[in-house]
C-alpha positions as CSV (number, residue, x, y, z in Angstrom):
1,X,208.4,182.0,105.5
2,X,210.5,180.3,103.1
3,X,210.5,176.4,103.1
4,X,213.4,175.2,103.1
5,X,214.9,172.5,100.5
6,X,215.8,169.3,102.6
7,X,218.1,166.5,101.6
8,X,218.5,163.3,103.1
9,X,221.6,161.3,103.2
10,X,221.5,157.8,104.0
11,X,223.3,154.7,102.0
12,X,222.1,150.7,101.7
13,X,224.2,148.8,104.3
14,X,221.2,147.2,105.2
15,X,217.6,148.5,104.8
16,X,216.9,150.6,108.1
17,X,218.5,153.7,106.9
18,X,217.0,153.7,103.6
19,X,213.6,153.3,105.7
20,X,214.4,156.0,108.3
21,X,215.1,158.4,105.3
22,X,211.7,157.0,103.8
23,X,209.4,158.0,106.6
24,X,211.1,161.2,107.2
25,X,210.6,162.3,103.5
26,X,206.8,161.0,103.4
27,X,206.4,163.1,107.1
28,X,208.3,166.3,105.6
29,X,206.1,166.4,102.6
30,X,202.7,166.0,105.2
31,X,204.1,169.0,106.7
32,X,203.9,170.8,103.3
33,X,207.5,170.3,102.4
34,X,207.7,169.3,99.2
35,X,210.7,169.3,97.8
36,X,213.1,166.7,99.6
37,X,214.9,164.0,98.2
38,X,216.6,161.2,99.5
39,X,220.6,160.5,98.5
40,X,222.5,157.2,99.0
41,X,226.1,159.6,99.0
42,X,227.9,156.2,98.2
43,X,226.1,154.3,95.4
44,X,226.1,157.6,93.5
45,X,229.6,158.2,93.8
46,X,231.4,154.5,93.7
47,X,228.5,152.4,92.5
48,X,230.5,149.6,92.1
49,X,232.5,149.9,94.8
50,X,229.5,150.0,96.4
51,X,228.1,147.0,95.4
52,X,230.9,144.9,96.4
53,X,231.3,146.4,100.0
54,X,227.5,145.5,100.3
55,X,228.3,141.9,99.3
56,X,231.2,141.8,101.9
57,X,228.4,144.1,104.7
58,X,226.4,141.0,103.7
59,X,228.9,138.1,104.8
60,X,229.8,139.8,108.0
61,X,226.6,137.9,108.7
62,X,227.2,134.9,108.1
63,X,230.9,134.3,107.0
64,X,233.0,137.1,108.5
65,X,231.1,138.6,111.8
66,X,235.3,138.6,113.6
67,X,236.4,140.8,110.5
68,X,233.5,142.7,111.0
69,X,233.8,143.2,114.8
70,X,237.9,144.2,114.3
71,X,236.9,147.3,111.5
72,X,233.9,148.0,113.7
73,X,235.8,148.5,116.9
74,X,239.1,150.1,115.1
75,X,237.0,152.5,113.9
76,X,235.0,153.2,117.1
77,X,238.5,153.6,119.0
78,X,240.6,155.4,115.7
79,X,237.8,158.0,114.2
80,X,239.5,161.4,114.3
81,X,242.4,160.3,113.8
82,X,244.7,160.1,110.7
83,X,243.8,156.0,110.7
84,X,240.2,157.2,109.7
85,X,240.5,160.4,108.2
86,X,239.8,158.1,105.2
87,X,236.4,157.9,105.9
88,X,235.5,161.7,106.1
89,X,236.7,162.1,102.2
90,X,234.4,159.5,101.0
91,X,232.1,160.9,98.3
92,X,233.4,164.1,98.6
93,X,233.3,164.9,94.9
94,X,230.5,163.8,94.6
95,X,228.9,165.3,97.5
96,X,230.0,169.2,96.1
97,X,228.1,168.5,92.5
98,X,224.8,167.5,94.4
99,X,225.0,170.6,96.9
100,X,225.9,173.0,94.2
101,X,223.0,171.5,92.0
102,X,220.3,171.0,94.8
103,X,221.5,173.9,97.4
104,X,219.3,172.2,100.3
105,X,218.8,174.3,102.8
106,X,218.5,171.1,105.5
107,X,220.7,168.0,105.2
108,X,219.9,165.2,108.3
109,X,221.9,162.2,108.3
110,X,220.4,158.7,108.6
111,X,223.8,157.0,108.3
112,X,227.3,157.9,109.8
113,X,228.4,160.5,106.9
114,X,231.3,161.4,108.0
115,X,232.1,163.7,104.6
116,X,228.8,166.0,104.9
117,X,229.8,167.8,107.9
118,X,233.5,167.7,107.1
119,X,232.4,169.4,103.7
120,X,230.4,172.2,105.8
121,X,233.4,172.4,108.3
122,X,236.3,172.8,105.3
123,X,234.3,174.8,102.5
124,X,231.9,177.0,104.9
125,X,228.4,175.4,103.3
126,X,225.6,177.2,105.3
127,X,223.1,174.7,105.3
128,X,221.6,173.3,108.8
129,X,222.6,169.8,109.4
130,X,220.7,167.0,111.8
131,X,221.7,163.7,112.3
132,X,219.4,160.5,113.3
133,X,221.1,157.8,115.1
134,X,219.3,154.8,114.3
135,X,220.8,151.9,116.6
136,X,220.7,151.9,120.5
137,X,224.3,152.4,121.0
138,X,226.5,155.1,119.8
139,X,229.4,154.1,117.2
140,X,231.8,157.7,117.1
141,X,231.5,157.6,113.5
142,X,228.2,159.3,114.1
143,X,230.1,162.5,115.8
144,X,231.2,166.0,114.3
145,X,230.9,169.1,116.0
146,X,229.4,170.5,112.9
147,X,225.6,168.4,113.5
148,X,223.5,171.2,115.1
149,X,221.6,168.5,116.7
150,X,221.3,164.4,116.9
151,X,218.1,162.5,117.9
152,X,218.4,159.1,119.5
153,X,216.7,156.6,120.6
154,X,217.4,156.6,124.2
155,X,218.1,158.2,127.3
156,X,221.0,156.0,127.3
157,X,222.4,157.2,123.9
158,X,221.8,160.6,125.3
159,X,224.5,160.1,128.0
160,X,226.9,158.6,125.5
161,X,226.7,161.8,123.8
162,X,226.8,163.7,126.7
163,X,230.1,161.7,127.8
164,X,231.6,162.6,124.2
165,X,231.2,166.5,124.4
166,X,227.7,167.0,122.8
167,X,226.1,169.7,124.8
168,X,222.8,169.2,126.0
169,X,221.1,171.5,123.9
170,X,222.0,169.7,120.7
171,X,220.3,166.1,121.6
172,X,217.3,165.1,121.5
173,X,215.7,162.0,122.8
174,X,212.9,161.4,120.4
175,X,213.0,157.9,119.0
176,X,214.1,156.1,115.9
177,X,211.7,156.9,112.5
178,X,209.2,154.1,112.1
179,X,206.5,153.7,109.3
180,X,203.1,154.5,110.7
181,X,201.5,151.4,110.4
182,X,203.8,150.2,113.4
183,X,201.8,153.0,115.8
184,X,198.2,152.4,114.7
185,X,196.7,149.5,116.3
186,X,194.4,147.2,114.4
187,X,191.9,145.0,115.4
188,X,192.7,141.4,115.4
189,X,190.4,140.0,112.8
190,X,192.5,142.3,110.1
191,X,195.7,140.4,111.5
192,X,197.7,139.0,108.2
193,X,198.4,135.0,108.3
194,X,196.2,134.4,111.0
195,X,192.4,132.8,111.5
196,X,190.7,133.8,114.3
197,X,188.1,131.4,114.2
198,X,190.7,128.6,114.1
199,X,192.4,127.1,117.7
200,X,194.0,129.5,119.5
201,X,197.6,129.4,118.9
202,X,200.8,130.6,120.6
203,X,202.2,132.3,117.7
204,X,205.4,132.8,117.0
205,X,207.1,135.3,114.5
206,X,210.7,134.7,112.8
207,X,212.3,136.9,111.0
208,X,215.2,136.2,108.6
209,X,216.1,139.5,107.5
210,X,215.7,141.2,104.6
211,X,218.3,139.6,103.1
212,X,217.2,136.3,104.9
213,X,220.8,135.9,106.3
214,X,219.6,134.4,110.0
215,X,220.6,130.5,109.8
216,X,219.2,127.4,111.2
217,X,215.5,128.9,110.7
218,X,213.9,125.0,109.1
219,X,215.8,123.6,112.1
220,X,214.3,126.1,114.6
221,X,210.7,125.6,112.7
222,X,210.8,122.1,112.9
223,X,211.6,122.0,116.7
224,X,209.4,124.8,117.9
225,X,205.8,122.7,115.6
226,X,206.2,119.5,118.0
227,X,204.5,122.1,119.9
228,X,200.9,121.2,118.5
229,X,200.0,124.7,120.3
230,X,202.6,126.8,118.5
231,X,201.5,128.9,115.0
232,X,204.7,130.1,113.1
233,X,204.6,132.9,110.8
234,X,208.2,133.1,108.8
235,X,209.5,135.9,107.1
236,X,212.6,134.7,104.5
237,X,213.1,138.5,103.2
238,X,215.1,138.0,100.0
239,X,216.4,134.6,100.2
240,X,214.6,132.1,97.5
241,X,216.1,129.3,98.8
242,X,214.7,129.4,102.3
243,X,211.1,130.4,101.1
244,X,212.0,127.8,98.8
245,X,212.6,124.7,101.8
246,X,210.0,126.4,104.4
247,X,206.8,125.8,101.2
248,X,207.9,122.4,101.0
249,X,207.5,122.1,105.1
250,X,203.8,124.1,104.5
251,X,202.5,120.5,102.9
252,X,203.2,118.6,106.4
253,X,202.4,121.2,109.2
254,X,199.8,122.8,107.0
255,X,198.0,126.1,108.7
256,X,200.5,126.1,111.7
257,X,203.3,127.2,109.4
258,X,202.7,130.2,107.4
259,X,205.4,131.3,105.2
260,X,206.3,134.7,103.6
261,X,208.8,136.8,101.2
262,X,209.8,139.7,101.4
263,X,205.9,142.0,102.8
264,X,205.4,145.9,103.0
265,X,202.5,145.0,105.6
266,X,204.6,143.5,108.0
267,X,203.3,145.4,110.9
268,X,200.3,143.2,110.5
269,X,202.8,140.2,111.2
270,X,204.4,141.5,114.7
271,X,200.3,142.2,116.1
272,X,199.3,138.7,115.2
273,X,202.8,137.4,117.2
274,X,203.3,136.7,120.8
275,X,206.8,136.3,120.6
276,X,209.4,137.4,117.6
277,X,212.8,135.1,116.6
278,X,215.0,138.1,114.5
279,X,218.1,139.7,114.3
280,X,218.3,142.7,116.4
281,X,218.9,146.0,113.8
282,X,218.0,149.1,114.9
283,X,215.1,149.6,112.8
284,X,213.4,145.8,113.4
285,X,213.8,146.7,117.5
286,X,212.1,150.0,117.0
287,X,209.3,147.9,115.2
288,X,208.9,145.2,117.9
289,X,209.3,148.1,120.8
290,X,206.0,150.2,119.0
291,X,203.9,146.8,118.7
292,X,205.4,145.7,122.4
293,X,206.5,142.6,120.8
294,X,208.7,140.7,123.0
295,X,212.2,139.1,121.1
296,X,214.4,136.1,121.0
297,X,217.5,138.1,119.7
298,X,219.4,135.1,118.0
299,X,223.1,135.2,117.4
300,X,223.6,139.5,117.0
301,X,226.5,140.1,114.8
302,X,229.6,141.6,117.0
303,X,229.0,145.3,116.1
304,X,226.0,147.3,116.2
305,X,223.6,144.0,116.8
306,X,225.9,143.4,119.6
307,X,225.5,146.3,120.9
308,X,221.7,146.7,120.2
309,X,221.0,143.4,122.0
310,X,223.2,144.2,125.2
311,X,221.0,147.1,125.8
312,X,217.5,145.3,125.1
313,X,218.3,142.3,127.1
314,X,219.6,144.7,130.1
315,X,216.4,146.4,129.7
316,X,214.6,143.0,130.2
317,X,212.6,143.6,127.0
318,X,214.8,141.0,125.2
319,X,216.2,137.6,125.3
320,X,220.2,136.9,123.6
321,X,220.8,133.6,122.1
322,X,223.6,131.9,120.4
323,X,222.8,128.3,120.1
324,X,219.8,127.3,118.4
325,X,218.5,124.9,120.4
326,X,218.4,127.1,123.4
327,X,216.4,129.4,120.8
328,X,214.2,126.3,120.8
329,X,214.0,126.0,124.5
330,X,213.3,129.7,125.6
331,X,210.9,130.1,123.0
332,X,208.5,128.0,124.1
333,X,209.4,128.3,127.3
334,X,208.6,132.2,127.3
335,X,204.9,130.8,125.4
336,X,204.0,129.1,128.0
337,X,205.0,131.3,130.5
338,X,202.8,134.4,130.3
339,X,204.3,136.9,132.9
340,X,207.4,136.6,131.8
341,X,206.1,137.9,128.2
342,X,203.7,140.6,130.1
343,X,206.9,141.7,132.1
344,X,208.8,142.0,128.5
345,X,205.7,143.9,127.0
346,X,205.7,146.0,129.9
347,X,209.9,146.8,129.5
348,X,209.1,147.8,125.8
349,X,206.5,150.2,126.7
350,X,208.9,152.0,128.9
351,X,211.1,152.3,125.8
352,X,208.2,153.6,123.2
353,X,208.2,157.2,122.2
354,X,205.4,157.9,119.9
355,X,205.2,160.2,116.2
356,X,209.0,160.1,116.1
357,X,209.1,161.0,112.7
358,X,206.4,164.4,113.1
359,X,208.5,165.0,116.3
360,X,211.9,165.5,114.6
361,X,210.1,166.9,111.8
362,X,208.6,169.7,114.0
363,X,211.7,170.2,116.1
364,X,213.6,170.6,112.6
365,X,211.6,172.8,110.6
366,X,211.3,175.2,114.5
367,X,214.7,175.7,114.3
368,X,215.0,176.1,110.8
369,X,216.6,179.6,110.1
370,X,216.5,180.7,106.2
371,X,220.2,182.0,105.3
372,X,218.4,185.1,102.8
């Protein structure tokens, strides 16, 4: 049987569908598919462009979150219309040189591109095309009635599409794409930042992002170490100055604060934690959910971190904040008291679906139908 050329499409607003499109082309080429490559549509085609809509992607986290709520919501309400038709031409001359040079035979989706199955609609391209929705809510930019099948999350994203006119047949509930070191345990002694031998602290993970965009972290820090019981393990992701202000603290609370950059072995983080401060993206969630990590969800971003966190909290496998000190307050609260965490643990369990990744990958390459 002929294996089939596969090109993933993704683009860099934020890192989790750059990481999605990672793992899937690392589980393809286990399967003995070895030709796939990995295409961010938009930096190729308007790099500059792209650059500055990153910037502005960036201060809708910190600056602009009601701008970005209004264009996230218009565009929810208005796709398929002529308001957005926009949006479904992007890259589009660009897209045509890289399928008449590559020819894939499989294109999935790891971000809402709208232009690839317009393209295959308008010019008749035979190739097979997936899609991988990789929040917990359903934005309408991720529909076309040319995807031959989208894989979710949830059950829950699964009625959404079911409520939009996907048939049944053409969703699949198998998870969000996580790297595998997030689904093999390790034993605690190989923990990263932590001493085992040491007093046995309540720890607590924060995340800043990978562009270290959450706020208020020192403050939090600070607040949450008058806890003599409380270990804190900080991630600052890309932001120098942060790192920078959280070393400095290192020299007053010494082994209780432990403070990173921007670390590939993570995972090793969330199994040391008992609790995780962070911004709820898709990708981070379907971290904490595989290591059952319960989360302080601080401040979500109206949008898909909105949505995200609606859907954890409901589930009772999260906790939504907006004022720091209540971040304070519940976090040590939720330390100290242990069923509440077990029940949380217990609620992220029920949301787990292991070997995502090999199961779309299967599933895919089943249905895969060579054209000659």
């Amino acid at each position: 049987m002929k294996k089939p050329k596969v090109l993933l499409i993704t683009a860099s607003f934020g890192n989790g569908h750059n990481q999605v499109s990672a793992v899937l082309k690392h589980t393809f080429e286990e399967f003995g598919i070895g030709n796939v490559e990995i295409c961010d549509l938009y930096a190729q085609a308007y790099p500059y462009w792209n650059e500055f809509v990153k910037f502005l992607y960036k201060q809708a986290f910190t600056i602009g979150p009601s701008l970005y709520k209004r264009f996230f919501y218009f565009m929810d309400k208005r796709y398929g219309t002529k308001a957005t038709g926009w949006y479904m031409k992007l890259g589009e001359k660009r897209l045509e040189r890289i399928l008449a040079d590559q020819q894939p035979d499989i294109i999935i989706t790891t971000f809402p591109v709208g232009t690839v199955p317009e393209l295959r609609k308008t010019k008749r391209h035979k190739f097979q095309l997936y899609t991988i929705v990789t929040d917990y809510c359903l934005h309408r930019t991720w529909l076309h009635e040319e995807i031959d099948r989208y894989y979710v999350a949830t059950e829950a994203v699964k009625q959404k599409l079911l409520g939009n006119g996907v048939p049944e047949d053409r969703i699949q509930v198998s998870g969000i794409p996580i790297r595998k070191e997030f689904e093999a345990a390790r034993s605690r002694q190989h923990r990263m930042g932590t001493d085992e031998t040491g007093p046995a602290y309540r720890r607590v993970l924060i995340l800043a992002g990978a562009q270290g965009v959450v706020k208020n972290i020192a403050w939090i820090a600070k607040k949450l170490l008058q806890d003599q019981a409380v270990q804190l393990l900080i991630v600052c992701g890309r932001n120098k100055k942060l790192y920078r202000q959280l070393q400095a603290l290192v020299m007053v609370y010494g082994a209780r604060l432990r403070v990173f950059a921007y670390v590939d072995n993570i995972h090793e983080l969330y199994e040391a934690a008992d609790i995780m401060i962070t911004k709820p993206g898709g990708i981070t969630l379907s971290e904490a959910v595989a290591k059952k990590l319960p989360a302080v969800l601080y401040k979500p971003v109206p949008g898909q971190e909105q949505e995200n966190s609606v859907f954890f909290n409901q589930a009772g496998a999260a906790v939504v904040l907006q004022d720091k000190k209540e971040v304070v307050k519940e976090t040590l609260s939720l330390l100290h008291q242990t069923g509440r965490l077990q029940s949380m643990r217990e609620a992220l369990a029920g949301l787990y679906r292991a070997g995502s990744s090999s199961c779309i990958t299967t599933d895919i390459l089943e249905s895969f139908q060579p054209t000659n």
